[in-house]
TORNU-736153 format. One record per atom (N, C-alpha, C, O): residue number from 0; residue in one letter; atom name; y negated, x negated, z. Coordinates in steps of 0.02 Angstrom, whole numbers, plus 50000, padded with zeros to 5 digits. Layout:
N
SITE    k  r   a      v      u      w
SITE  NUM  a  CA      Y      X      Z
...
This chain:
122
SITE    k  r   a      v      u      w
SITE    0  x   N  52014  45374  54421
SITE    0  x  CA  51974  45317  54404
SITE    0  x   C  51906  45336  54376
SITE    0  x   O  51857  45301  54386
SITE    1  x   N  51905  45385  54346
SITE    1  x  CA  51836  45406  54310
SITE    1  x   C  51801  45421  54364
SITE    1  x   O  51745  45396  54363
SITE    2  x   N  51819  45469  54434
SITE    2  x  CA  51759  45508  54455
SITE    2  x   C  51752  45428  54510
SITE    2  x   O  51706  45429  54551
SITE    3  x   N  51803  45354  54511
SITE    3  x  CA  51744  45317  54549
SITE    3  x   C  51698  45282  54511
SITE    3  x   O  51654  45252  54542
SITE    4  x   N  51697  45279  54440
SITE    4  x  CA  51665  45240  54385
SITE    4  x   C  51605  45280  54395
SITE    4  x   O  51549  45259  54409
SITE    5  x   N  51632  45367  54382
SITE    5  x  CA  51550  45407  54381
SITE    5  x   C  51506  45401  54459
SITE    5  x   O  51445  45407  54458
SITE    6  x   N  51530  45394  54501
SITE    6  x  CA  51507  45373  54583
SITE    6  x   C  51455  45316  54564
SITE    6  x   O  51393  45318  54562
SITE    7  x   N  51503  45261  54548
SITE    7  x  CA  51461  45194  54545
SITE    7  x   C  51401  45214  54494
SITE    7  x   O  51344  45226  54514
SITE    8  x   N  51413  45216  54451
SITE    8  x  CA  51364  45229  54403
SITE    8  x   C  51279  45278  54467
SITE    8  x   O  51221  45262  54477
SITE    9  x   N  51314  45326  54487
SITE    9  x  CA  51253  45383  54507
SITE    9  x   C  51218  45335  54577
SITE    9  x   O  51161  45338  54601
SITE   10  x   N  51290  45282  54599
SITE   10  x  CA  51263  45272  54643
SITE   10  x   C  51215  45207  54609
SITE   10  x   O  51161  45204  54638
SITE   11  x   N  51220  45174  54572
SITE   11  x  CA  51166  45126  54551
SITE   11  x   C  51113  45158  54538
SITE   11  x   O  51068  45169  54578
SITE   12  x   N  51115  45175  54480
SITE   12  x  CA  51052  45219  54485
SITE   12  x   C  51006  45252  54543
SITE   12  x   O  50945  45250  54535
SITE   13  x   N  51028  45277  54592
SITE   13  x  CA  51008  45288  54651
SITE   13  x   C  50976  45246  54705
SITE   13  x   O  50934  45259  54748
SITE   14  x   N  51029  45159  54679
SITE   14  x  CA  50999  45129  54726
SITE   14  x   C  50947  45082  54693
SITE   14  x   O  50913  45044  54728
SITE   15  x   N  50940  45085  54617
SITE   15  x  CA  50882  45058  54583
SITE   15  x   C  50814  45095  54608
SITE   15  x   O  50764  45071  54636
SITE   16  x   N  50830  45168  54588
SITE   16  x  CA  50758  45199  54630
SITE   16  x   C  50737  45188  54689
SITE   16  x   O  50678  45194  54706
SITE   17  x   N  50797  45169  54737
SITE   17  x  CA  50777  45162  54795
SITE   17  x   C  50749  45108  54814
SITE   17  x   O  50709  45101  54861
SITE   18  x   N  50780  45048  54759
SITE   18  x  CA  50730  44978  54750
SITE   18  x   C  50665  44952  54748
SITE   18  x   O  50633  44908  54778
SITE   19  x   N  50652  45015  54680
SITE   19  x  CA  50606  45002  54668
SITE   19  x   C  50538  45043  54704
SITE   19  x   O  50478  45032  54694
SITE   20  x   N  50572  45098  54753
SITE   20  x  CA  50533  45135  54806
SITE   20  x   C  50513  45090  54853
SITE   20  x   O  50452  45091  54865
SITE   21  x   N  50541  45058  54879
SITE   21  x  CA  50537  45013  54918
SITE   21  x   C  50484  44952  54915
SITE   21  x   O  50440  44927  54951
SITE   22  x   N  50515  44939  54842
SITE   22  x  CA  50475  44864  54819
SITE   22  x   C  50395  44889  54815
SITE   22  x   O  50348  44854  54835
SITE   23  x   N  50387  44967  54780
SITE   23  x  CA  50327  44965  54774
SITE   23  x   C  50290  44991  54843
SITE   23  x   O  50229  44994  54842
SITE   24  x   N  50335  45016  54921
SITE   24  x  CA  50300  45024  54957
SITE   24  x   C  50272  44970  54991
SITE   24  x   O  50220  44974  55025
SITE   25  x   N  50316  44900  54981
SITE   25  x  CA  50310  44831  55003
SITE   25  x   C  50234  44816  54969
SITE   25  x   O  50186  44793  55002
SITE   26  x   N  50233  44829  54913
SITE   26  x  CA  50169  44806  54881
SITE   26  x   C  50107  44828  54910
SITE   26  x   O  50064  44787  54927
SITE   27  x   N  50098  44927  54919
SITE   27  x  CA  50046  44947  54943
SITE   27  x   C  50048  44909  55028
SITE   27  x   O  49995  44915  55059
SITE   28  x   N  50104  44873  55065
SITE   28  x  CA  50080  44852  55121
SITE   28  x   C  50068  44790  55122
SITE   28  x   O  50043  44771  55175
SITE   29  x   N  50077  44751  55082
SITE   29  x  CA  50054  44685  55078
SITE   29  x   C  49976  44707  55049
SITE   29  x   O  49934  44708  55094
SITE   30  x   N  49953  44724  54987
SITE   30  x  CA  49903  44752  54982
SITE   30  x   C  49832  44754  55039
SITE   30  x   O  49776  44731  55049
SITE   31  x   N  49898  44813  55073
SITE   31  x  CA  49828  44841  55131
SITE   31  x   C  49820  44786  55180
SITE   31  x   O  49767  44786  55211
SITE   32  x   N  49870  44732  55197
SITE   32  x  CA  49873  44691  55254
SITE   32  x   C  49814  44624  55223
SITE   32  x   O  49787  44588  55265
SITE   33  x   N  49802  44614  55150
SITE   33  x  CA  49774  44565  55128
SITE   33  x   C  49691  44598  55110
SITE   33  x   O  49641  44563  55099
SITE   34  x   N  49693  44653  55111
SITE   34  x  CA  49611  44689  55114
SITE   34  x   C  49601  44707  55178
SITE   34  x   O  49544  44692  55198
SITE   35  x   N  49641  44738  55224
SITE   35  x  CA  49616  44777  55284
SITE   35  x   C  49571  44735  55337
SITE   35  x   O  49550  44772  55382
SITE   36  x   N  49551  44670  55342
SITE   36  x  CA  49514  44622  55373
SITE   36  x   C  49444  44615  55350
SITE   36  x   O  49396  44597  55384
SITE   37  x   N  49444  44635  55281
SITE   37  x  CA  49372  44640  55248
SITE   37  x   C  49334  44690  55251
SITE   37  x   O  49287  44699  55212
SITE   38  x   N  49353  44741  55313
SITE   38  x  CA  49326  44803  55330
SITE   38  x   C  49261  44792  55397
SITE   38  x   O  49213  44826  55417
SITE   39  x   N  49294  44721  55416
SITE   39  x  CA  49268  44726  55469
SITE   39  x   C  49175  44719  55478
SITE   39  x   O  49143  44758  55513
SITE   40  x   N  49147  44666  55440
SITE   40  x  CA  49077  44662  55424
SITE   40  x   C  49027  44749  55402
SITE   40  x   O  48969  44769  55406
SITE   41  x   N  49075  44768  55387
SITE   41  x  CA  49046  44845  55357
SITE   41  x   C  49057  44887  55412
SITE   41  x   O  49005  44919  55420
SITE   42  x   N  49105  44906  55458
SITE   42  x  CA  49102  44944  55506
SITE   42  x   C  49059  44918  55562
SITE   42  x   O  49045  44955  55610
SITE   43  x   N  49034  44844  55557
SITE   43  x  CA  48989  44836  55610
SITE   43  x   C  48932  44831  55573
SITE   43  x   O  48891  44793  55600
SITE   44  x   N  48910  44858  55512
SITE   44  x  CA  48830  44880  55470
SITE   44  x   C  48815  44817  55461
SITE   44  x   O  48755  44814  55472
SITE   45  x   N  48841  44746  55442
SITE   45  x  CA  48817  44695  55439
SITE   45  x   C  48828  44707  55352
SITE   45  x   O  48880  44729  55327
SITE   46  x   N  48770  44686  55315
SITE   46  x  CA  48786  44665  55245
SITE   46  x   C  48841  44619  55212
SITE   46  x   O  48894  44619  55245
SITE   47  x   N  48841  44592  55173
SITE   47  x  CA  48905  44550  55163
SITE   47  x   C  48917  44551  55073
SITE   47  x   O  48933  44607  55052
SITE   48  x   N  48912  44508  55030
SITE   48  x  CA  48953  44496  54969
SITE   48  x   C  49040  44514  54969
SITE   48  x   O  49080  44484  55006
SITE   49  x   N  49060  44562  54924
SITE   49  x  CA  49114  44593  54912
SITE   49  x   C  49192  44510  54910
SITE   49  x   O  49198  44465  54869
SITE   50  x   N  49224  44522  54958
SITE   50  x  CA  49274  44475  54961
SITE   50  x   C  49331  44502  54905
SITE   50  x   O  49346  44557  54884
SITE   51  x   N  49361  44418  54890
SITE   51  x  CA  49424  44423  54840
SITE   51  x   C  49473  44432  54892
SITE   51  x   O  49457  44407  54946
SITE   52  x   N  49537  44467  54889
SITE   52  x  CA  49582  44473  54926
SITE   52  x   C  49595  44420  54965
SITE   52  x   O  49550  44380  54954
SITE   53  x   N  49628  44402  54999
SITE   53  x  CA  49644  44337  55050
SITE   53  x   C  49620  44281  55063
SITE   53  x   O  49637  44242  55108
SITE   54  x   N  49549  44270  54994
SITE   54  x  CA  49516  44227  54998
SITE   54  x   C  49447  44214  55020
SITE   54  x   O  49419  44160  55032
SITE   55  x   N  49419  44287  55025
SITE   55  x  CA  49378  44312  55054
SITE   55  x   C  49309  44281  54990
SITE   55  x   O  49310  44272  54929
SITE   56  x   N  49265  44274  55034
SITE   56  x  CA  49197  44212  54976
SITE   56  x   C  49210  44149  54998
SITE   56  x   O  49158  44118  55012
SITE   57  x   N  49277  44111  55009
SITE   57  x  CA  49281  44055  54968
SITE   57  x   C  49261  44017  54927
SITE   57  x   O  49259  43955  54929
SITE   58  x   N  49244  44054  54884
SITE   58  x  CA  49228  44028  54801
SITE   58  x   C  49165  44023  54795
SITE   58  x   O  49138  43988  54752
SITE   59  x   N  49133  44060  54840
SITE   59  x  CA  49059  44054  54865
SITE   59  x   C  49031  43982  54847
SITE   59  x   O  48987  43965  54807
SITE   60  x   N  49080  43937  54898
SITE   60  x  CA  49041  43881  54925
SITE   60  x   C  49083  43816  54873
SITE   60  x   O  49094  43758  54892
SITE   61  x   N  49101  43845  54806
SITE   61  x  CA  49118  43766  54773
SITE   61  x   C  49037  43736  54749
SITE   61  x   O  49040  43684  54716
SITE   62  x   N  49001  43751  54756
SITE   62  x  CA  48937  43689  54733
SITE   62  x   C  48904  43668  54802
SITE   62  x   O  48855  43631  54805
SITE   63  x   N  48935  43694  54854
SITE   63  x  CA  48909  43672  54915
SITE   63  x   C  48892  43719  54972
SITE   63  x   O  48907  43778  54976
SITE   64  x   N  48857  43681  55018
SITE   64  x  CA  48860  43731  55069
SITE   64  x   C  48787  43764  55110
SITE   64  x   O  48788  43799  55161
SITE   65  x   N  48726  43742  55072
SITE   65  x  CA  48682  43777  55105
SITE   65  x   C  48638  43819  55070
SITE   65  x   O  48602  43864  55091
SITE   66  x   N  48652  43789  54987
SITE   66  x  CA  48621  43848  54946
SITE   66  x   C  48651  43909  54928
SITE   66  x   O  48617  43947  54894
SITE   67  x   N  48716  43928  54947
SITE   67  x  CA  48753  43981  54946
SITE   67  x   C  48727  44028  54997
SITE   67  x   O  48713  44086  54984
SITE   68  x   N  48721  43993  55072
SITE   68  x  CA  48691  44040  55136
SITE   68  x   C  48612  44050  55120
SITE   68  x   O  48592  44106  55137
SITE   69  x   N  48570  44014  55095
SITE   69  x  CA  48507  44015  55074
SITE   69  x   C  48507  44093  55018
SITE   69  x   O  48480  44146  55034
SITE   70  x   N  48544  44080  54957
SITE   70  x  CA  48551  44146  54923
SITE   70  x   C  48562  44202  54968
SITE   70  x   O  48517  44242  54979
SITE   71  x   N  48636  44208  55004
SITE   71  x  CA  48654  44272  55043
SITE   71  x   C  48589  44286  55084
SITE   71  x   O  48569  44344  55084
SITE   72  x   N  48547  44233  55124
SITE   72  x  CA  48479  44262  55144
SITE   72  x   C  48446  44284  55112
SITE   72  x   O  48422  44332  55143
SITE   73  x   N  48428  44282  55069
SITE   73  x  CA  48385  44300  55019
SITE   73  x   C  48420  44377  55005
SITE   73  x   O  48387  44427  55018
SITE   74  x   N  48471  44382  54986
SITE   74  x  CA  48501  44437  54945
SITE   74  x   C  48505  44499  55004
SITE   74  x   O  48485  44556  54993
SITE   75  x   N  48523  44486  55042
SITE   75  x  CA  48574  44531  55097
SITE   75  x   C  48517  44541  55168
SITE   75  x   O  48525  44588  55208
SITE   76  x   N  48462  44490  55174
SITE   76  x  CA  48438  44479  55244
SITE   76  x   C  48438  44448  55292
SITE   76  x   O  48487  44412  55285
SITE   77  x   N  48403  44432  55366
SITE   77  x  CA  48410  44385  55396
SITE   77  x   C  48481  44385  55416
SITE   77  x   O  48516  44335  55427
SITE   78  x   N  48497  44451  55420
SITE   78  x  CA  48587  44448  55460
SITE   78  x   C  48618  44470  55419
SITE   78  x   O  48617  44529  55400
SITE   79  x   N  48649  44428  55399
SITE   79  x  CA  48709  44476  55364
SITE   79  x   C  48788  44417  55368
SITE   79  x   O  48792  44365  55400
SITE   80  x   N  48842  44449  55325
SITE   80  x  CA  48892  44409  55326
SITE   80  x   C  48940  44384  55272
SITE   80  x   O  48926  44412  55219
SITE   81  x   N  48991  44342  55265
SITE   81  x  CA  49023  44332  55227
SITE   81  x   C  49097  44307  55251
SITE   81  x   O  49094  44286  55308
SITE   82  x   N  49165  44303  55223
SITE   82  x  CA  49238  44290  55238
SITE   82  x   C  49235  44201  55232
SITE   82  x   O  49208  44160  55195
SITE   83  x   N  49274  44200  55286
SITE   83  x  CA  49310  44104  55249
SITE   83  x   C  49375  44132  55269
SITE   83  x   O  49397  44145  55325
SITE   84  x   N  49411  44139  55194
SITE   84  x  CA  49479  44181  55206
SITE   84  x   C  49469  44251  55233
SITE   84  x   O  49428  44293  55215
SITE   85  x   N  49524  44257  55289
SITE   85  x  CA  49500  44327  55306
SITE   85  x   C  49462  44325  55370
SITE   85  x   O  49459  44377  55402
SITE   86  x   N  49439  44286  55386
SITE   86  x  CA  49395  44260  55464
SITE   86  x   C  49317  44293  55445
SITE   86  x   O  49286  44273  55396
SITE   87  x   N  49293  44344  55489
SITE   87  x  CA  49221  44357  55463
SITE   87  x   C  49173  44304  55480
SITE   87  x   O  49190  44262  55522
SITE   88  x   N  49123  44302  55455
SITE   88  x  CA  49058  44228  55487
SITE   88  x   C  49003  44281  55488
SITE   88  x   O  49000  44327  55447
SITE   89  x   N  48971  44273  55524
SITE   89  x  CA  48907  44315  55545
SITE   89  x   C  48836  44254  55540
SITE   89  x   O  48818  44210  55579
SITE   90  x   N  48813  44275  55482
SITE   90  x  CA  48742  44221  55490
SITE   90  x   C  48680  44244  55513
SITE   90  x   O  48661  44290  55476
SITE   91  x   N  48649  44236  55548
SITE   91  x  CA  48588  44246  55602
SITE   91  x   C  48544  44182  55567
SITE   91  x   O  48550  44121  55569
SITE   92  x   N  48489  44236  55529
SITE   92  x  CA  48442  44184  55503
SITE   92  x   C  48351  44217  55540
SITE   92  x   O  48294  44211  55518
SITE   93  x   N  48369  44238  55577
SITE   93  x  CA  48309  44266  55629
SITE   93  x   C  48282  44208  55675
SITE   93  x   O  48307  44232  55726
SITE   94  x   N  48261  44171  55690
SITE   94  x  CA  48234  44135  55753
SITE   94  x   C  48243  44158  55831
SITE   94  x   O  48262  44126  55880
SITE   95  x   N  48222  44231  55822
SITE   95  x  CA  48196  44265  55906
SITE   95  x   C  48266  44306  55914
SITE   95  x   O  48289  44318  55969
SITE   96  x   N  48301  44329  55846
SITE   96  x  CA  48393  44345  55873
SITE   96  x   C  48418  44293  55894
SITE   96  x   O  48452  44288  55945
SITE   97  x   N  48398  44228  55838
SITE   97  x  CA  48455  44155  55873
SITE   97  x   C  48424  44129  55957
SITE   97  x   O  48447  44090  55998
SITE   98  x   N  48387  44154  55957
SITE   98  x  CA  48352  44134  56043
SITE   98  x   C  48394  44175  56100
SITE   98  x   O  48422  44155  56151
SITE   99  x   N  48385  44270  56058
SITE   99  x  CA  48409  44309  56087
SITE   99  x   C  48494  44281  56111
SITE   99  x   O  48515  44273  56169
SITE  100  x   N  48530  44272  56052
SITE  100  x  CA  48616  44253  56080
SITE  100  x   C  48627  44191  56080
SITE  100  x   O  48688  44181  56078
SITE  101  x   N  48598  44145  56081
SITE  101  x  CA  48603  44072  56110
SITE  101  x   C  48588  44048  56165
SITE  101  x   O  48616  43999  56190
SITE  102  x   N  48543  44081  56191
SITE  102  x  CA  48493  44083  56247
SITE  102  x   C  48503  44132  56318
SITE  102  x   O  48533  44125  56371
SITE  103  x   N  48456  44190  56287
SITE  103  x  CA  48481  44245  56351
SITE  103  x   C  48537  44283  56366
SITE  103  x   O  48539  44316  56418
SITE  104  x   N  48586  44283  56323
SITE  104  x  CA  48644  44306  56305
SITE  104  x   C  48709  44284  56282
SITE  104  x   O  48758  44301  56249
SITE  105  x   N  48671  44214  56333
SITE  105  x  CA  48748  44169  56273
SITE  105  x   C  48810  44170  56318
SITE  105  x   O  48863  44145  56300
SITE  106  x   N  48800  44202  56379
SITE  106  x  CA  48881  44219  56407
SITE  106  x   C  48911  44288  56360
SITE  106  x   O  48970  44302  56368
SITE  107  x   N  48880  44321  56324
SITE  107  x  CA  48909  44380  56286
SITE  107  x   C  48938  44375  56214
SITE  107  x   O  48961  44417  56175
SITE  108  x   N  48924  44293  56210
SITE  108  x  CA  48961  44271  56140
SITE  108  x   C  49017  44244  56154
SITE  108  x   O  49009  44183  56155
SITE  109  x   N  49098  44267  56171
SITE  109  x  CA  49126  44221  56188
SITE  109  x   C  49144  44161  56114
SITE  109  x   O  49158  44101  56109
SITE  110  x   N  49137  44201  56080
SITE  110  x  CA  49180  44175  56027
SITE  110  x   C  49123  44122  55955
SITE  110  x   O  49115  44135  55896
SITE  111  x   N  49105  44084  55984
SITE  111  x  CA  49035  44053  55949
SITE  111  x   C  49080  43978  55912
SITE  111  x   O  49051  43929  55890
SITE  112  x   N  49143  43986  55913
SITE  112  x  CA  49164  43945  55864
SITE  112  x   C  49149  43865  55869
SITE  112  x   O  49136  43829  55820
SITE  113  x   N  49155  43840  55948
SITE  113  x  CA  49139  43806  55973
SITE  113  x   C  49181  43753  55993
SITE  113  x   O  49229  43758  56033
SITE  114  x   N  49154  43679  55953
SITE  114  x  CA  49230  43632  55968
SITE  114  x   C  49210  43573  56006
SITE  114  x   O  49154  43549  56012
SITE  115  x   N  49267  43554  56032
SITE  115  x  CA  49263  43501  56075
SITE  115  x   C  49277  43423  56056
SITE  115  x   O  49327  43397  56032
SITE  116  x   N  49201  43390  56079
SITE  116  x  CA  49193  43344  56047
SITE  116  x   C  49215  43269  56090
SITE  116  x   O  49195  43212  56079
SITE  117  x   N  49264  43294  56140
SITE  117  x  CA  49274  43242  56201
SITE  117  x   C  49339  43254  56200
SITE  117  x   O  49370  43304  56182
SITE  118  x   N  49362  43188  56229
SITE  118  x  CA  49459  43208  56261
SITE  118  x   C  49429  43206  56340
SITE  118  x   O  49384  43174  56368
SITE  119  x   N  49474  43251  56359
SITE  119  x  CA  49493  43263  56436
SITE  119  x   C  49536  43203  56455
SITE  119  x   O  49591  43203  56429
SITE  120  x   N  49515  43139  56507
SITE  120  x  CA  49562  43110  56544
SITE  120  x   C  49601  43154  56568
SITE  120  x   O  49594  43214  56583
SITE  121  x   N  49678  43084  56568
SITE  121  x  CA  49737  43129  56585
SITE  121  x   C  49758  43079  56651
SITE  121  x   O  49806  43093  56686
């Protein structure tokens, strides 16, 4: 009876560490999965205000919404960027760039965040 009492015992202990190995590798991957999106503005050299984890600059825009992008121009440059959540936004405050990818290049934007303001007959 003792050596299954001393078992259980070594084996709890064993599987506490292994718990808590676990729990804290869970943490560094939740972690990296809730920052690793905020990499992206910086590997493409775009400027950008430092994001809160999952919320990105959110918090940016509680007094509104055009004197916040007015500052980041000012601060950062005509191009630069900021998170809504973890979604990057790319602001183009140039004239002759917004000509450049609106204009001569606008089959190379697929992704211009573009909604539809009609229903399709059915």
């Amino acid at each position: 009876m003792q050596a299954v009492s001393d078992f259980l015992i070594v084996f709890n202990i064993e599987t506490s560490k292994i718990s808590v190995t676990l729990f804290l590798i869970f943490l560094g991957l939740l972690y990296w999965y809730l920052v690793r999106p905020f990499s992206v503005l910086s590997r493409c050299g775009i400027k950008h205000p430092k994001p809160v984890p999952f919320f990105g600059n959110l918090f940016m825009f509680q007094q509104g919404f055009f004197k916040p992008l007015n500052d980041l121009v000012k601060t950062y440059g005509k191009v630069c960027g900021y998170y809504l959540g973890q979604t990057p936004v790319i602001v183009v405050a140039d004239p002759d760039m917004l000509r450049q990818v609106l204009v001569k290049d606008f089959s190379n934007f697929p992704n211009r965040n573009v909604r539809k303001l009609y229903k399709e007959k059915m």
